[in-house]
N, C-alpha and C positions, 0 to 999 in steps of 0.2 A: 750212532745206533747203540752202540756199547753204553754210554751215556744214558740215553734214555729206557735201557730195559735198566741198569741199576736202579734208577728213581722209581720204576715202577716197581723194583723188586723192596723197596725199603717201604715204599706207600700199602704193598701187602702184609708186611708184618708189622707194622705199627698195630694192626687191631689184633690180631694172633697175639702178640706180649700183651695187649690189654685184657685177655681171655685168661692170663696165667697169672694173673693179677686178682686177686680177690675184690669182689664188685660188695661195696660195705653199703648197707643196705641202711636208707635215710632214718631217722628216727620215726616213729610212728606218731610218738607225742607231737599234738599238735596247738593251735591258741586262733579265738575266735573273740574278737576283742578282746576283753580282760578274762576269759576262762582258758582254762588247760582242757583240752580233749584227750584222754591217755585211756587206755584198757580199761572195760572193754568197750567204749567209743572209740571212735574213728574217723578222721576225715576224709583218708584214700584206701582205696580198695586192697582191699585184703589185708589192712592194718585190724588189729582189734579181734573179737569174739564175732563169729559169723552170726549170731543168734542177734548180735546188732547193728546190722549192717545196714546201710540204709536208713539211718537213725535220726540221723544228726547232717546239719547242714551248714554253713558258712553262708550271710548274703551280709553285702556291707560289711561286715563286720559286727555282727547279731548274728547267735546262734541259735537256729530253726531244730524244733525237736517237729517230727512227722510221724500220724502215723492215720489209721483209716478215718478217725472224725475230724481230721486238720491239721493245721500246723501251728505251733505254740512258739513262743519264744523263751529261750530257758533262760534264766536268770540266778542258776548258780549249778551246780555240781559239787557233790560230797562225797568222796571217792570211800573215807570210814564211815560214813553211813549208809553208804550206798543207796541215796539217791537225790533224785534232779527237783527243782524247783522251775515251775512255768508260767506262763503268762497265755492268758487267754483275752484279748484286747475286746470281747465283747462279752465280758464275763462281768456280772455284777458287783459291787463292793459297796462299802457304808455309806456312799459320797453321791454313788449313782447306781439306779436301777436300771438296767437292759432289758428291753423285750424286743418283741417279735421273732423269736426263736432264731436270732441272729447268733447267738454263742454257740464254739465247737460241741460245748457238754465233753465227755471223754472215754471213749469207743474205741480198745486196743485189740489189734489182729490175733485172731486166735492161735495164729502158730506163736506170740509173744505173750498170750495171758499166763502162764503159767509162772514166769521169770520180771512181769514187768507190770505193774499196778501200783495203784494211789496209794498211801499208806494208812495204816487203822485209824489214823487218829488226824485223818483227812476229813471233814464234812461237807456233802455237798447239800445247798440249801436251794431245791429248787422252787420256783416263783410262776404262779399263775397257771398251774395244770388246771385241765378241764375235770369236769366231774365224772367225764368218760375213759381218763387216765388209767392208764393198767397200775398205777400205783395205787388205787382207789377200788379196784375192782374187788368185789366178795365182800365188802361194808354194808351198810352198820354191820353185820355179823361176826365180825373180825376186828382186832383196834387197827388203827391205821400205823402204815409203818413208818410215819414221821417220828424222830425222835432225836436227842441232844447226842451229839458224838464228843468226845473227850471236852467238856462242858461247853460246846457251843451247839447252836441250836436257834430255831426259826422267833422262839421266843424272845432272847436275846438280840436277834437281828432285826427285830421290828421297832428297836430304841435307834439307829440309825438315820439320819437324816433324812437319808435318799426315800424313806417312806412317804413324810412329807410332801413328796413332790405328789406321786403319784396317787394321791388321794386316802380315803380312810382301808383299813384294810378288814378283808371277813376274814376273820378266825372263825371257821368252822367247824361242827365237832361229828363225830359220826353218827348222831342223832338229829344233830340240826338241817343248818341249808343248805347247805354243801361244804366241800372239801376247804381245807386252810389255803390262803394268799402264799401260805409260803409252808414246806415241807422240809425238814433238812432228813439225812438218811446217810449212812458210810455205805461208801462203794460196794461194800461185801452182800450188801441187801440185795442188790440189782443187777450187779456186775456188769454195766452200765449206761454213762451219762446220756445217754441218747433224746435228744428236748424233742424229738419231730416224732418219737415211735413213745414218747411219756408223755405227749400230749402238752408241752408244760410250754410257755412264753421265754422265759429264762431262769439262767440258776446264778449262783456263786458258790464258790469256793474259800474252804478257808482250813488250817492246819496249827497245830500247836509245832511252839519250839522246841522240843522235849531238852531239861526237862520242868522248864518252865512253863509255868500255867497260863492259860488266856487270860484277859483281862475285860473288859469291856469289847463290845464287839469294832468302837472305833481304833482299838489298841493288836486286833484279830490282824494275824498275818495272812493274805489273798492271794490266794493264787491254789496250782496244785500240785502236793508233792508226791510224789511218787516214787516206789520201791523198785530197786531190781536185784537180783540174786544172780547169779554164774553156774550154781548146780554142780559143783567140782572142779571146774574150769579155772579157780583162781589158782589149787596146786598147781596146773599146767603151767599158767604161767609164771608162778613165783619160781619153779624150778628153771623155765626157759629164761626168763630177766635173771638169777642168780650163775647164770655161767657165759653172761654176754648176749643173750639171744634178744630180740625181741618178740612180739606177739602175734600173731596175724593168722592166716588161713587161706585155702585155694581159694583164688576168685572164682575156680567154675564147679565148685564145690562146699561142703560144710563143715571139711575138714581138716583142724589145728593144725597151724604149724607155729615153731618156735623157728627165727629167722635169721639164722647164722653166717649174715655176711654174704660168701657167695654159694651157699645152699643152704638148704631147709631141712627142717628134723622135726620128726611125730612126737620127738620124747624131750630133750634138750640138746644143746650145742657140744656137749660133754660126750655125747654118741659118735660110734664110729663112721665116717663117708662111708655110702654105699656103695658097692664093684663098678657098678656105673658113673658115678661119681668120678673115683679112681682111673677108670677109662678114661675117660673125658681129660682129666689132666694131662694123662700120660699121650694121648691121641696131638693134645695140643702144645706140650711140650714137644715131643719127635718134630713138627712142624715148624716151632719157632727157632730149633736148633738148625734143622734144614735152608732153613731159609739163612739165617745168620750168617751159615759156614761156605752159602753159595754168594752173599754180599760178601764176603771176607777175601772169598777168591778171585770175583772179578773186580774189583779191588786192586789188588794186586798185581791181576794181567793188565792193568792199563797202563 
């Protein structure tokens, strides 16, 4: 009998000393094939800026960017430039035209527009809107808002092969027969991509390398790049990483935390534990002493 309450009394405090142990909190940085996912992206909950939660995915080992017009595949992240590069797999380029309004286009949630858009000198070249297209609406009396974005442009894009395929194209002008084959426009015109509500078949994408120039449109880099900003949130956590912390926030909430092991702090790791905190130690210290000092004793009376 003696015997078996001490085994029971040593199997209760093995987790009591685990409690008074600092629980070191995994790294946040994470990797999705060959990319780094690190602040403010995330792979696990409550890693990262709340403002991107939900962002970013892992499948196979290809990293899904989501958000209300689809899911993309990103193909690079630029933590000093802050920002991602995507793939849209029914997205037009030099080689091949898409139609039937099969492409995402790109439609970002409005609690995310403020912090997360294409960047200036991203153009999109949309292909085969109807003449009833809200891109078109209020012409001829107005010029149309087709136009070259950091020298690329619909003109350009009709030296590509992939025209070719699909027969001769109308260049149309606001006097003539209707609207051009192909339209290009920076996101800021429209604020956005949406092919089903612009009437349009398909688009593409394309971005300069800053700060190198385009070249030909077969030389044009495809895809979309896109900006996001932190809004103040990088001091937070340059000060929380600079004293050991990592980055994160409540999961059932929106608000920062810097991640110090075995507690959390609004401001960084360098802050004092809270009374409650201290509590808790001291609650679970008395306990693992109690426990100790009662295996010490029967112990001894055996």
């Amino acid at each position: 009998m003696a015997h078996l309450l001490f085994t029971l009394l040593v199997q209760a405090l093995i987790p009591v000393l685990a409690q008074t142990n600092p629980i070191h909190v995994k790294s946040c940085r994470s990797y999705c094939g060959n990319i780094t996912v690190d602040y403010p992206f995330a792979l696990k909950p409550g890693c990262g800026h709340p403002g991107f939660q939900d962002l970013l995915f892992c499948i196979n080992d290809f990293l899904m960017f989501h958000i209300s017009s689809g899911s993309y595949r990103v193909l690079d992240i630029d933590y000093a430039y802050q920002s991602l590069t995507l793939h849209d797999p029914h997205m037009s380029n030099c080689d091949a035209i898409v139609l039937g309004n099969r492409g995402n286009g790109f439609v970002v949630e409005s609690s995310r527009a403020a912090f997360l858009n294409p960047s200036p000198d991203n153009a999109f070249m949309l292909i085969g809107c109807s003449p009833g297209s809200p891109l078109f609406q209020g012409f001829p009396g107005k010029h149309l808002p087709c136009r070259n974005v950091s020298s690329m442009g619909c003109e350009e894009y009709y030296g590509c092969p992939a025209w070719n395929v699909i027969g001769p194209k109308r260049v149309g002008s606001v006097y003539g027969t209707g609207p051009p084959e192909c339209c290009s426009v920076p996101f800021d015109a429209i604020r956005a991509i949406n092919l089903t509500k612009l009437e349009c078949q398909g688009y593409s994408s394309a971005y300069n390398l800053a700060p190198v120039r385009s070249g030909g449109p077969d030389e044009w880099a495809y895809g979309i790049r896109v900006k996001y900003t932190l809004f103040g949130s990088e001091a937070f956590c340059t000060a929380c990483e600079a004293t050991g912390g990592l980055c994160g926030y409540e999961i059932d909430g929106v608000k920062e935390l810097c991640m110090c092991g075995s507690w959390n702090s609004t401001s960084n790791c360098d802050s004092v534990h809270s009374s409650s905190n201290r509590q808790i130690s001291y609650l679970v210290d008395t306990r693992a002493g109690f426990l100790i000092s009662l295996i010490l004793w029967m112990y001894y009376q055996r």
